[in-house]
Wavefront OBJ file of the C-alpha trace (Angstrom):
o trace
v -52.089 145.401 283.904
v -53.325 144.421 287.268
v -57.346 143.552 288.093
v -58.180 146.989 289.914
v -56.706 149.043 286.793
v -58.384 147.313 284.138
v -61.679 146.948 287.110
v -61.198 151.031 287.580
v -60.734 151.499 283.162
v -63.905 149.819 282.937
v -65.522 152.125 285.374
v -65.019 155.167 283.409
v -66.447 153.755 280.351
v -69.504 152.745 282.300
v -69.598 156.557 283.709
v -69.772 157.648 280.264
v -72.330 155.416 279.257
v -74.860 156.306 282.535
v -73.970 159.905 281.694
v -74.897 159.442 277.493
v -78.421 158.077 279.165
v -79.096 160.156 281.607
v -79.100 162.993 279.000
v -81.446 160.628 276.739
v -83.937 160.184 279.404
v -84.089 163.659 280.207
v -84.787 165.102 276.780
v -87.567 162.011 276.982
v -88.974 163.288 279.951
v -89.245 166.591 278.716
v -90.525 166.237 275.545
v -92.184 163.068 276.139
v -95.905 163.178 274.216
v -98.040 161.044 276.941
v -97.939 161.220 280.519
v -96.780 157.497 280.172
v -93.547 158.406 278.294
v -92.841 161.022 281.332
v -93.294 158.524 283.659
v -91.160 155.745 282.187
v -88.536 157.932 281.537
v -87.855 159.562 285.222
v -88.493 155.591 286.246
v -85.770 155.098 284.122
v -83.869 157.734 284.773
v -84.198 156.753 288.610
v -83.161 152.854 288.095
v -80.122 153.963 286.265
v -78.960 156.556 288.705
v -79.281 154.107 291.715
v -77.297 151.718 289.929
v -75.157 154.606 288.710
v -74.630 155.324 292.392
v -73.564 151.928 293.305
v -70.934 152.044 291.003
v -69.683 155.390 292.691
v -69.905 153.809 296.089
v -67.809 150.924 294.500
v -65.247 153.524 293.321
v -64.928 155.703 296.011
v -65.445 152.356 298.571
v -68.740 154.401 300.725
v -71.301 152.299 301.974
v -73.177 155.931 302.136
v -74.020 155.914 298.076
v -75.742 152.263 298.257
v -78.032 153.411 300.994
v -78.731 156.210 298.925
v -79.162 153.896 295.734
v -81.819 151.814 298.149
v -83.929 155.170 298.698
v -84.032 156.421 295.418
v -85.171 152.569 293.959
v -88.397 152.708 296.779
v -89.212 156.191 295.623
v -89.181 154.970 291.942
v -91.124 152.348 292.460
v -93.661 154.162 294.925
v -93.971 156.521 291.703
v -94.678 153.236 289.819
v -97.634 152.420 292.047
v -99.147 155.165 292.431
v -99.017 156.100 288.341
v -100.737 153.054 287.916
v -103.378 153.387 290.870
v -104.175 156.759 288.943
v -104.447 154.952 285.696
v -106.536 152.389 286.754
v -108.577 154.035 288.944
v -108.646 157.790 288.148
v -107.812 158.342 292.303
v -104.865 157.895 294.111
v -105.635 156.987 297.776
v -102.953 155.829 300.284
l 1 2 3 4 5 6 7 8 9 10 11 12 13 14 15 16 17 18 19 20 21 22 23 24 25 26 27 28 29 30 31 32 33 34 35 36 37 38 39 40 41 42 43 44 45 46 47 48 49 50 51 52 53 54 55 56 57 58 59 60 61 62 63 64 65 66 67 68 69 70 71 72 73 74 75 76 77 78 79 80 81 82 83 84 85 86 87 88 89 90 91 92 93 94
């Protein structure tokens, strides 16, 4: 067995993982009881499908899919600000 078959085995195992938490976070972020538990579980859910995307851009060799990995990480953590601006403040204001 050569480095890219074992490197390419290994991917497929990771898909299934991403793909085993992606349905976990979702049932969290629909049945989660607080606001708090919705919010860390789309964060979550965002994290892991950026990195999840990078993995696909590694597979399918796009530079298009890390861009897009960059994007959804900014919005995720814009969603992380403003969460706890609300929080601590009771206002959002940008």
């Amino acid at each position: 067995m050569n480095v890219q078959s074992v490197f390419y085995t290994s991917l497929y195992f990771v898909a299934v993982l991403y793909t085993f938490a992606f349905v976990l976070y979702g049932i969290r972020a629909i049945k989660g009881p607080t606001t708090a538990d919705i919010i860390m579980a789309v964060d979550c859910l965002s994290f892991d499908m950026a990195a999840f995307m990078v993995i696909l851009g590694i597979y399918f060799r796009s530079i298009l899919l890390a861009s897009g990995a960059i994007i959804l990480t900014l919005w995720a953590y814009m969603l992380d600000v403003y969460y706890t601006k609300y929080v601590l403040y009771g206002e959002v204001e940008v």
